[in-house]
C-alpha positions as a Markdown table, in Angstrom:
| # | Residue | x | y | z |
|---|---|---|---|---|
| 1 | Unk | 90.0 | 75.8 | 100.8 |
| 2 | Unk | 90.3 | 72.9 | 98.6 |
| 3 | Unk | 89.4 | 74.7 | 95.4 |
| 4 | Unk | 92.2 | 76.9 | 96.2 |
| 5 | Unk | 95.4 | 75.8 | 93.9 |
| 6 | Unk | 97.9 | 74.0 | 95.7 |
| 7 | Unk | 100.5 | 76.6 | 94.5 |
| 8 | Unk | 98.6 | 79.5 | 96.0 |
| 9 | Unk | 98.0 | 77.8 | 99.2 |
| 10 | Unk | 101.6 | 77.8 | 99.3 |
| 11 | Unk | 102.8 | 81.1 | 98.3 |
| 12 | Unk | 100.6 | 82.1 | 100.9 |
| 13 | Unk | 100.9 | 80.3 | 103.7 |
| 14 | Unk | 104.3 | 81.0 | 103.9 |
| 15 | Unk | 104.1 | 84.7 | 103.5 |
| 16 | Unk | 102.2 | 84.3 | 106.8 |
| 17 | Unk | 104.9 | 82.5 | 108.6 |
| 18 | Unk | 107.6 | 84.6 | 107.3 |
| 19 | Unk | 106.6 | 87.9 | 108.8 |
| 20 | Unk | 104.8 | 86.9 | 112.3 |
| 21 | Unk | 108.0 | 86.0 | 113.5 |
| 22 | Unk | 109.0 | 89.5 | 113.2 |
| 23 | Unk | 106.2 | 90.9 | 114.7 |
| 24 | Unk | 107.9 | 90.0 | 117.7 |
| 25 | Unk | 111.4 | 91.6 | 117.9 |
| 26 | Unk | 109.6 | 94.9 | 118.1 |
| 27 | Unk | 108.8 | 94.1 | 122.0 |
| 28 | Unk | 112.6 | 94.1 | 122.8 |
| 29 | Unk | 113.0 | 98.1 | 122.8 |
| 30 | Unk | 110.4 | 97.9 | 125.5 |
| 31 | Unk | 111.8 | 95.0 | 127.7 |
| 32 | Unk | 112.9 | 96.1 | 131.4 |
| 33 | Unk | 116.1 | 94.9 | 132.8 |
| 34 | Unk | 115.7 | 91.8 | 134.2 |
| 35 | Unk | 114.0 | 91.5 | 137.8 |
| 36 | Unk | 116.5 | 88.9 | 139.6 |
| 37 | Unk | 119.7 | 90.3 | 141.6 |
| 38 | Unk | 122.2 | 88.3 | 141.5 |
| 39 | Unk | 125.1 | 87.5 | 144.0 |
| 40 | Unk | 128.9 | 87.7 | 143.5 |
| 41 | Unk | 128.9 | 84.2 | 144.5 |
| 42 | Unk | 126.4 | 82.7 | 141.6 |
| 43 | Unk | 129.1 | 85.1 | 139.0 |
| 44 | Unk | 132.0 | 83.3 | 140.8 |
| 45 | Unk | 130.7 | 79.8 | 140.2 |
| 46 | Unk | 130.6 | 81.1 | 135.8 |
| 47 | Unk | 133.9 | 81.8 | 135.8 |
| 48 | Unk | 135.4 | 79.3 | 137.9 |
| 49 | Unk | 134.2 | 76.7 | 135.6 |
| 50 | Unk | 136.2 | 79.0 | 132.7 |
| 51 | Unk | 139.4 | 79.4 | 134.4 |
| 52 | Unk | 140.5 | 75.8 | 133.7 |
| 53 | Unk | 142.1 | 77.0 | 130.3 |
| 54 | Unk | 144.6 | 79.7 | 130.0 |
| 55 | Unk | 143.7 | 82.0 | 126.9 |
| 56 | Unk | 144.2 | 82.4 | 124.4 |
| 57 | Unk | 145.0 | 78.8 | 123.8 |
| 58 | Unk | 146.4 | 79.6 | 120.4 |
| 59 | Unk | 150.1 | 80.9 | 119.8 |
| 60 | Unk | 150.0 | 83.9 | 116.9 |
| 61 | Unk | 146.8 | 85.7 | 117.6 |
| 62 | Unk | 145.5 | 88.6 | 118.2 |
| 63 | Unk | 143.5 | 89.5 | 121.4 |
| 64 | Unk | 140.9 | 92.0 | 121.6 |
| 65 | Unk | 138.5 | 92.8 | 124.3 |
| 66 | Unk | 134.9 | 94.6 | 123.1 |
| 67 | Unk | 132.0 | 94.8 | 125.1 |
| 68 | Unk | 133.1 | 93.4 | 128.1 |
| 69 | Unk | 134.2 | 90.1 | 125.8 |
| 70 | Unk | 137.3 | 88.5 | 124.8 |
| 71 | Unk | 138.4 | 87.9 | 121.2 |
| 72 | Unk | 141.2 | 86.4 | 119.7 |
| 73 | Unk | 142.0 | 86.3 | 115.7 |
| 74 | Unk | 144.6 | 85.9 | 113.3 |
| 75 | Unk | 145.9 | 88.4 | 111.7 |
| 76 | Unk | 145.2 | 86.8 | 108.2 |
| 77 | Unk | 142.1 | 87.1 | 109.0 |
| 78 | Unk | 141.8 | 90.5 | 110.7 |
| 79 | Unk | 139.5 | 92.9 | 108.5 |
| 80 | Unk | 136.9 | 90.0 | 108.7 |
| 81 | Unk | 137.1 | 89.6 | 112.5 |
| 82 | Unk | 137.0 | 93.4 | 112.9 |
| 83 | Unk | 133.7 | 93.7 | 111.5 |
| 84 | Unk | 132.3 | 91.0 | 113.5 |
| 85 | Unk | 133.7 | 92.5 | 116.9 |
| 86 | Unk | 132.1 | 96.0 | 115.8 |
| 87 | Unk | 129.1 | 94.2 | 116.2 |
| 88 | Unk | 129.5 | 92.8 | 119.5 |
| 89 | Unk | 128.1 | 95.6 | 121.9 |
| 90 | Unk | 124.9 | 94.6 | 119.6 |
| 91 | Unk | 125.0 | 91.0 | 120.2 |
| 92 | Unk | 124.9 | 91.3 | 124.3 |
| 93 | Unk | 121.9 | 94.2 | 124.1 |
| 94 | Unk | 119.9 | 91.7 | 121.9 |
| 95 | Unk | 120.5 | 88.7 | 124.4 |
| 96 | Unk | 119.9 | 91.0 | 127.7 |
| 97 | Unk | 116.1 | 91.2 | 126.2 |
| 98 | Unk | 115.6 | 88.1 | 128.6 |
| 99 | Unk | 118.5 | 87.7 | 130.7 |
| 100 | Unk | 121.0 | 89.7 | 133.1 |
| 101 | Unk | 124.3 | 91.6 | 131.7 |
| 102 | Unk | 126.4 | 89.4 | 133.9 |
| 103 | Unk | 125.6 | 86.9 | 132.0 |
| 104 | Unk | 127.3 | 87.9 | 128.8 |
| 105 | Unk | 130.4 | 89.1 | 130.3 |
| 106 | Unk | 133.9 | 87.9 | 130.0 |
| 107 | Unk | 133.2 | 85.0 | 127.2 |
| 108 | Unk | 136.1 | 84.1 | 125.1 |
| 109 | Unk | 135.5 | 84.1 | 121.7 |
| 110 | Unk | 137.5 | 82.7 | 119.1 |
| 111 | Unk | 137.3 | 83.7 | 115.4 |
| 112 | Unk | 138.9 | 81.3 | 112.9 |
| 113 | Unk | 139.1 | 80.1 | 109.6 |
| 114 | Unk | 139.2 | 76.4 | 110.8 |
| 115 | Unk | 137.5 | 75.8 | 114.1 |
| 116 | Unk | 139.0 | 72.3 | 114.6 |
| 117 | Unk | 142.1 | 74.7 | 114.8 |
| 118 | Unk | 141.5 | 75.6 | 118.6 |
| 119 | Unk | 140.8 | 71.8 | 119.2 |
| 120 | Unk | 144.0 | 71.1 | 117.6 |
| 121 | Unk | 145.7 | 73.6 | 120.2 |
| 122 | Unk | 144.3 | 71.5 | 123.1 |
| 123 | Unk | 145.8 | 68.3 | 121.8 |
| 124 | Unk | 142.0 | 67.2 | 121.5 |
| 125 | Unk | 140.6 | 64.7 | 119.6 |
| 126 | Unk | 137.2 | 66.3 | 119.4 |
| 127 | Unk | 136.4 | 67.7 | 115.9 |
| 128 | Unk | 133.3 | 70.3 | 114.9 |
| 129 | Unk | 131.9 | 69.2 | 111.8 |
| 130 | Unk | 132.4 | 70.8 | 108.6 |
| 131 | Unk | 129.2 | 72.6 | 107.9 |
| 132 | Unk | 129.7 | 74.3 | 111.4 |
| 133 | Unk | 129.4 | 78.7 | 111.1 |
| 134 | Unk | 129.6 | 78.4 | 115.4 |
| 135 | Unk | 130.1 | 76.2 | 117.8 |
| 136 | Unk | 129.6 | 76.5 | 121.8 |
| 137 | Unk | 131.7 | 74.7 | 124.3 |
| 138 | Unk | 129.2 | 76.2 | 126.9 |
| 139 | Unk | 130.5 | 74.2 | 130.1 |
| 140 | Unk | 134.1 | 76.1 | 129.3 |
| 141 | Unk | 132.1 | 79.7 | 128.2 |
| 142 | Unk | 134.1 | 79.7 | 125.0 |
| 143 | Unk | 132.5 | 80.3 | 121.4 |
| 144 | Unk | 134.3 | 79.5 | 118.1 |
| 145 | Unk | 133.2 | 80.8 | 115.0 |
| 146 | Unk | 134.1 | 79.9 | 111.4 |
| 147 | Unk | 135.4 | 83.5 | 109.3 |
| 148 | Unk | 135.3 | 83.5 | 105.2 |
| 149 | Unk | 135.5 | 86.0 | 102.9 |
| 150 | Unk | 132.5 | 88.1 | 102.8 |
| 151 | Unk | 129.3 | 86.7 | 101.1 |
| 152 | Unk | 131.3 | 82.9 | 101.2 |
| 153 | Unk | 129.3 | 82.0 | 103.9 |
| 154 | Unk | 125.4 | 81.0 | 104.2 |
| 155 | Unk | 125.1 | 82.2 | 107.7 |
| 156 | Unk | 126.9 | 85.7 | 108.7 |
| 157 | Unk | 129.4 | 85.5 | 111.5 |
| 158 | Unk | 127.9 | 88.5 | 113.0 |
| 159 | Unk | 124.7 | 86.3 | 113.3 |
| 160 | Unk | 126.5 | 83.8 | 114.9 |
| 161 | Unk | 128.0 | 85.2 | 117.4 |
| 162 | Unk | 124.7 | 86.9 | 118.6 |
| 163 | Unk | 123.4 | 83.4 | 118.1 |
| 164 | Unk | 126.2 | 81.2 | 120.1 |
| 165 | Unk | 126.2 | 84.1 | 123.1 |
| 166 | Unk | 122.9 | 83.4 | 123.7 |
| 167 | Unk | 123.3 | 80.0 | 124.3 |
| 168 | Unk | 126.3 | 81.1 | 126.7 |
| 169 | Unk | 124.3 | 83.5 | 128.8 |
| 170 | Unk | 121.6 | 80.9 | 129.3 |
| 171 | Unk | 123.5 | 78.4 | 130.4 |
| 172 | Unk | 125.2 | 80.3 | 132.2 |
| 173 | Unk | 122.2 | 81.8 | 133.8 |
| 174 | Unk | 120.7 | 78.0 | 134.6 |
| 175 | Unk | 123.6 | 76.5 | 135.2 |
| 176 | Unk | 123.0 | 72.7 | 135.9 |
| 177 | Unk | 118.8 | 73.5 | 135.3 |
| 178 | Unk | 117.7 | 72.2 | 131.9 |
| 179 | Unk | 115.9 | 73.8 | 129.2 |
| 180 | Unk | 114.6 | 71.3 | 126.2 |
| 181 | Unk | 116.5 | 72.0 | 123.4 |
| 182 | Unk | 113.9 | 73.4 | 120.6 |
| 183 | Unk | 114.1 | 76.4 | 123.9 |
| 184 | Unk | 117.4 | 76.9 | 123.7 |
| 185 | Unk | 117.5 | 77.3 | 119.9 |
| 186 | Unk | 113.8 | 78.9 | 119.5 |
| 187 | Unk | 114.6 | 81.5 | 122.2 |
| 188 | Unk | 118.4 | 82.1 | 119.9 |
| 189 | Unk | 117.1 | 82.8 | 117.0 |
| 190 | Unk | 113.9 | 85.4 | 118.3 |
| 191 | Unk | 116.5 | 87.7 | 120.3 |
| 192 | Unk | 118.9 | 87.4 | 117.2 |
| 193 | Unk | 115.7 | 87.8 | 114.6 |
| 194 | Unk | 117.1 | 84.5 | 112.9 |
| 195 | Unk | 114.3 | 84.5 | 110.6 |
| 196 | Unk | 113.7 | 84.6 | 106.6 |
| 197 | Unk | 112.3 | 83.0 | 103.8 |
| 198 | Unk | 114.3 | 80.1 | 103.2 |
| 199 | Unk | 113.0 | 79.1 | 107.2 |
| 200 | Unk | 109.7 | 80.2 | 105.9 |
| 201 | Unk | 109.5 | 78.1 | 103.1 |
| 202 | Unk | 110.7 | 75.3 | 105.2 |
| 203 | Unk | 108.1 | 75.3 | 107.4 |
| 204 | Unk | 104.9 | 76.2 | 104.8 |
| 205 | Unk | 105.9 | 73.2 | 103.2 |
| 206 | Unk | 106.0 | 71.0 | 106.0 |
| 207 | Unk | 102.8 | 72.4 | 107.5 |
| 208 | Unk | 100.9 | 72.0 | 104.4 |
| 209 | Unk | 102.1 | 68.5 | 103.9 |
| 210 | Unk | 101.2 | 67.3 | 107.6 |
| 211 | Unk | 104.7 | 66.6 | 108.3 |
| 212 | Unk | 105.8 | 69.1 | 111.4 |
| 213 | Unk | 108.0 | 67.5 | 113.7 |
| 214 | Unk | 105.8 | 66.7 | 117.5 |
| 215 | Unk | 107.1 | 68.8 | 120.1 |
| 216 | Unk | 109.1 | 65.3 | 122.0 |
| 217 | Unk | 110.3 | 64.8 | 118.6 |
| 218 | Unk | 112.3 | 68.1 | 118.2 |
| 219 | Unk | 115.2 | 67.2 | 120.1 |
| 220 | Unk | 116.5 | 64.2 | 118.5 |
| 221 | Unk | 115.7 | 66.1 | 115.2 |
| 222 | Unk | 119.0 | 68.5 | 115.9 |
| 223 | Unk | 121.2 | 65.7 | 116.0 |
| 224 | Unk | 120.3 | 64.5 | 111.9 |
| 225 | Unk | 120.8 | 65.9 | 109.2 |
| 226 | Unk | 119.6 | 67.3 | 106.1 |
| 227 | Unk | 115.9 | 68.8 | 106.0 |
| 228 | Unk | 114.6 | 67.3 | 109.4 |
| 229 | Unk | 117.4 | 69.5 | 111.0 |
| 230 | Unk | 116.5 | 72.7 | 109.1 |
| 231 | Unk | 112.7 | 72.5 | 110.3 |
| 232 | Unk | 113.7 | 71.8 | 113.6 |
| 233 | Unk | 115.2 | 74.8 | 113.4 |
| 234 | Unk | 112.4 | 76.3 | 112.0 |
| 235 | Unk | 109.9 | 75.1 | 114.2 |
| 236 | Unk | 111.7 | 76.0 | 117.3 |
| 237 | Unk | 112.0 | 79.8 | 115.8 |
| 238 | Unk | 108.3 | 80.5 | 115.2 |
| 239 | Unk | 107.1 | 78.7 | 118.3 |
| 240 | Unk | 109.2 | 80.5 | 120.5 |
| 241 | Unk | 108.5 | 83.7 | 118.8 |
| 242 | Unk | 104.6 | 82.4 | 118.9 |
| 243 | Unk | 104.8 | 82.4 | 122.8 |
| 244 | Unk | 106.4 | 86.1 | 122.8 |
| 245 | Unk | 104.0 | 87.5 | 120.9 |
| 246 | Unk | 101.1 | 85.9 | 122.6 |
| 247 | Unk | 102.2 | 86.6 | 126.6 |
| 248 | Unk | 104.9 | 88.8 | 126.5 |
| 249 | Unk | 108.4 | 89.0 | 127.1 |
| 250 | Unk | 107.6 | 89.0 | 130.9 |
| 251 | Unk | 106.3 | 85.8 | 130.7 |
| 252 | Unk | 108.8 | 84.4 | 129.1 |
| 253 | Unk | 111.2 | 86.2 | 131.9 |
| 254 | Unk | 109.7 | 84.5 | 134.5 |
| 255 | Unk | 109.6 | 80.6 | 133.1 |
| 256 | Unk | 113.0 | 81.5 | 132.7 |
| 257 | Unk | 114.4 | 82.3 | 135.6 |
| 258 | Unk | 112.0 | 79.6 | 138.2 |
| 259 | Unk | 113.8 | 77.2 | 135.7 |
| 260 | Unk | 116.9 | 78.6 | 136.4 |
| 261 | Unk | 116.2 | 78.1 | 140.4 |
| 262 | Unk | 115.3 | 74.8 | 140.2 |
| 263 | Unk | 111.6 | 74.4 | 139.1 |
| 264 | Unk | 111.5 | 71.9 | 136.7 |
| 265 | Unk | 111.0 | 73.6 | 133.0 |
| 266 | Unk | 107.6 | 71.6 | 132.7 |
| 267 | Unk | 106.2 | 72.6 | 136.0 |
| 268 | Unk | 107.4 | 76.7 | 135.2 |
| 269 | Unk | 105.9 | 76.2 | 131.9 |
| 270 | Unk | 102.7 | 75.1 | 132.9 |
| 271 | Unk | 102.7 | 77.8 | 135.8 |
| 272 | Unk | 103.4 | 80.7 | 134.2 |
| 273 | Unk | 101.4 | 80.0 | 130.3 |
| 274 | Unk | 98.4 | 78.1 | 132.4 |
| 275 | Unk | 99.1 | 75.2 | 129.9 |
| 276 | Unk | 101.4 | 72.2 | 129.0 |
| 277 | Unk | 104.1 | 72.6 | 126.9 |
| 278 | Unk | 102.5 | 70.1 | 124.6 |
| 279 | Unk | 99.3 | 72.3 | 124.9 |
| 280 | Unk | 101.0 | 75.4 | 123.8 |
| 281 | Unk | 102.2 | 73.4 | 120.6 |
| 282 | Unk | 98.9 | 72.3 | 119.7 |
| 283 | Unk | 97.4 | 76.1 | 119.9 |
| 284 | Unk | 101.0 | 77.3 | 118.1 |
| 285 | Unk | 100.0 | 74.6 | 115.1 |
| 286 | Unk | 96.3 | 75.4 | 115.2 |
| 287 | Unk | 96.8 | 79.3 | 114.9 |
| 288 | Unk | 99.3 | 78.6 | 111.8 |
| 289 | Unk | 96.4 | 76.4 | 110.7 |
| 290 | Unk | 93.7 | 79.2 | 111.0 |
| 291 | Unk | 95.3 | 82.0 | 109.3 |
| 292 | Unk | 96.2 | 79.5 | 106.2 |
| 293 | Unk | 92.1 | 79.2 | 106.6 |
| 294 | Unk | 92.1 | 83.1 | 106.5 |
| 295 | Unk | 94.3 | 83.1 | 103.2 |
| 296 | Unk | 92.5 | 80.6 | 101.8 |
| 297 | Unk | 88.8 | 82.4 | 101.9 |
| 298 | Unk | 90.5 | 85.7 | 100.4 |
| 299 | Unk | 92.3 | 83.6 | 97.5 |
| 300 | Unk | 89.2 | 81.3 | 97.0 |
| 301 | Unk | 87.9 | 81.1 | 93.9 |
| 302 | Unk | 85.4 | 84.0 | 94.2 |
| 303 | Unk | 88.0 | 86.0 | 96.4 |
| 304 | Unk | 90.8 | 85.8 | 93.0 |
| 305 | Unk | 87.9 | 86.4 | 90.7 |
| 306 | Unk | 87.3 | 89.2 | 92.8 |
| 307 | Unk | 90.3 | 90.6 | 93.2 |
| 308 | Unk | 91.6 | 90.3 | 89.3 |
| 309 | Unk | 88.2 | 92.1 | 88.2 |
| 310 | Unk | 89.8 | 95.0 | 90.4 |
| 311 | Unk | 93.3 | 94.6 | 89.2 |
| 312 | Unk | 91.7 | 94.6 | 85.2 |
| 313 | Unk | 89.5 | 98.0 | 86.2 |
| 314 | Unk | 92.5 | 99.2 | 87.4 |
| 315 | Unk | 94.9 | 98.4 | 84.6 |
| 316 | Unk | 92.2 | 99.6 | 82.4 |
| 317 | Unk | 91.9 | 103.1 | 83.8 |
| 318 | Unk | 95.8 | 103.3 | 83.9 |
| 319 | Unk | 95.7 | 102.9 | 79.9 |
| 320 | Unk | 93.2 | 105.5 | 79.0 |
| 321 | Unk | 94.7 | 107.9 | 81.1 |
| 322 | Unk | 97.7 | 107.3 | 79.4 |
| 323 | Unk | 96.0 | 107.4 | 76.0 |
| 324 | Unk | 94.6 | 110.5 | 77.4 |
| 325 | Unk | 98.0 | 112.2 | 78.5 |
| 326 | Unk | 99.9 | 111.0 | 75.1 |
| 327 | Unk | 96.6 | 112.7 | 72.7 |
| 328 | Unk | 96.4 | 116.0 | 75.0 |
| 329 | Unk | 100.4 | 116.3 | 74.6 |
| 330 | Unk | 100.2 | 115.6 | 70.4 |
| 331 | Unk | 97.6 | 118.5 | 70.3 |
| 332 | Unk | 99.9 | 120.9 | 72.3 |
| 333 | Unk | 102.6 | 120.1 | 69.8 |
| 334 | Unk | 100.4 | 120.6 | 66.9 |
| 335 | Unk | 99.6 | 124.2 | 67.8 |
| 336 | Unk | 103.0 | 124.9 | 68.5 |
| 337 | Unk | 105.1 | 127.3 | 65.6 |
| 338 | Unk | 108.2 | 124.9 | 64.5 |
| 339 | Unk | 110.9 | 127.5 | 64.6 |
| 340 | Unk | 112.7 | 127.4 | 61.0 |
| 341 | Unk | 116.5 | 126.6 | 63.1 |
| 342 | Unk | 114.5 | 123.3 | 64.0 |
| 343 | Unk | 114.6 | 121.7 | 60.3 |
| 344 | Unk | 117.2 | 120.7 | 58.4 |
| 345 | Unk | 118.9 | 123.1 | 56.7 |
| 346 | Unk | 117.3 | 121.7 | 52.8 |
| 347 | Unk | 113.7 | 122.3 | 54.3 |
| 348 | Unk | 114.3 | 125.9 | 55.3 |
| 349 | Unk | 113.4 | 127.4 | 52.5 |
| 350 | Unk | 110.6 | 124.7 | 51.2 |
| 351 | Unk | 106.8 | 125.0 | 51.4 |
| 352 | Unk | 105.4 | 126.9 | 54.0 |
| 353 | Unk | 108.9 | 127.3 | 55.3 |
| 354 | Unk | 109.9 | 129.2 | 52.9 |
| 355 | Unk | 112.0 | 132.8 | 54.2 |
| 356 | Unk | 110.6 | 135.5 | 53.0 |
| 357 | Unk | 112.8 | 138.4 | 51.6 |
């Protein structure tokens, strides 16, 4: 391991945290509808709490209603917001992988190409800040999200509207019951398969450096800025996908929904993974940390010797079959009669070209 290149360890390393998350996602085409019924009474109590506002809140948009959700756009910005509504029946099938369709149903979604316009609406003093794609207002059920032109943006509106009505459904779904935060965001991004390289990379680097953020510490983490935010993110995304993969979507079903009716999220954790949150973490890091072992015996120092002896046998044999091919072709040609039309007309008659009377 420690003859291994620092750069290789890398490169490595985060190939392996860039594709497990993934691995993942494939379970939701085999999830079952969720187990718990639920009563008109609990659906009431959702939409009583968005009934306060009157939308849209806005004069001069446009109101659409897709997949049992309510948008409203301007129409300066209406090819943009079409293409994210097209995408909205897929957005509530990828957040049903853990919780029940009533849960994302009738949210109002507002697509704009200044958030703090909808605040500005309501006379409120409340600003989102500027590098805000989404924002949730999740005790109201409404979601805002920031439009550009196409390719403007670092993070697709699409995404983020699969992202933010996840966060909608599971509050709704817990209603006052909390879930830690690094839940909230990890359990976003698997159903939404929030993951790529730049996260990847994010998280090599911190893992290889000894600097991944404890498990307590993830919370405050969302509320900086900067790097720490980005691999609170990160973290949050591959440990949550971690759990998945390793017990199932069921699993994860069921810690869900005790939390939801009342059992503390520690106590449901503990139940239903036999282990502490805390615990979990610890066996999360140390699995990262045994497949970077893994890489690092194949990309030792015998394993790249190894492996560039193949590569050069293989390159090798590539060029003298294509020595071969190139001399068995200039033979053909050689044995070939060069039809007197193929020369230029001042050979034609010349040499062994010559036409004979």
């Amino acid at each position: 391991m420690h003859g291994l290149p620092r750069f290789f360890r890398f490169l490595f390393f985060v190939f392996m945290v860039a594709f497990c998350p993934l691995s993942s996602w494939a379970q939701s085409e085999q999830s079952a509808h969720f187990a718990l019924e639920l009563d008109e009474s609990r659906v009431e109590s959702w939409l009583g709490r968005e009934s306060r506002l009157d939308h849209p809140v806005m004069s001069g948009v446009v109101s659409r209603d897709e997949a049992t959700l309510h948008f409203y756009f301007s129409p300066a910005y209406g090819q943009r917001a079409e293409s994210v509504i097209s995408t909205a029946e897929t957005a509530r099938a990828r957040t049903m992988r853990f919780l029940p369709p009533e849960t994302v149903a009738g949210v109002h979604i507002y697509l704009l190409g200044d958030i703090n316009a909808y605040f500005e609406a309501l006379g409120s003093q409340g600003r989102a800040p500027d590098w805000a794609a989404g924002l949730t207002i999740l005790r109201d059920g409404v979601i805002l999200i920031r439009l550009s032109p196409r390719g403007m943006s670092r993070v697709e509106p699409e995404m983020t509207l699969a992202h933010e009505l996840n966060h909608v459904a599971l509050r709704r779904f817990a209603q006052d019951n909390v879930f830690p935060h690094w839940f909230y965001e990890g359990l976003a991004m698997l159903v939404t398969d929030d993951w790529n390289l730049t996260r990847a990379e994010t998280l090599g680097r911190a893992a290889m450096a000894g600097r991944l953020i404890e498990l307590d510490g993830i919370g405050a983490a969302f509320g900086q800025t900067g790097a720490i935010v980005d691999l609170a993110y990160a973290q949050s995304a591959h440990f949550v996908s971690w759990l998945a993969k390793q017990y199932g979507d069921e699993t994860m079903k069921n810690l869900i929904r005790e939390t939801a009716t009342g059992t503390p999220f520690e106590v449901a954790f503990s139940k239903n993974y036999g282990q502490s949150t805390k615990a979990a973490f610890s066996a999360w890091r140390d699995s990262m940390a045994r497949e970077e072992s893994l890489w690092a015996s194949i990309f030792s120092q015998d394993g790249l010797f190894f492996f560039i002896s193949v590569f050069a046998i293989f390159a090798l044999s590539i060029a003298l079959w294509r020595r071969t091919v190139i001399r068995r072709r200039r033979l053909a040609a050689m044995a070939q009669d060069i039809p007197v039309t193929a020369l230029p007309q001042n050979l034609r008659n010349f040499g062994p070209f010559q036409t004979r009377k």
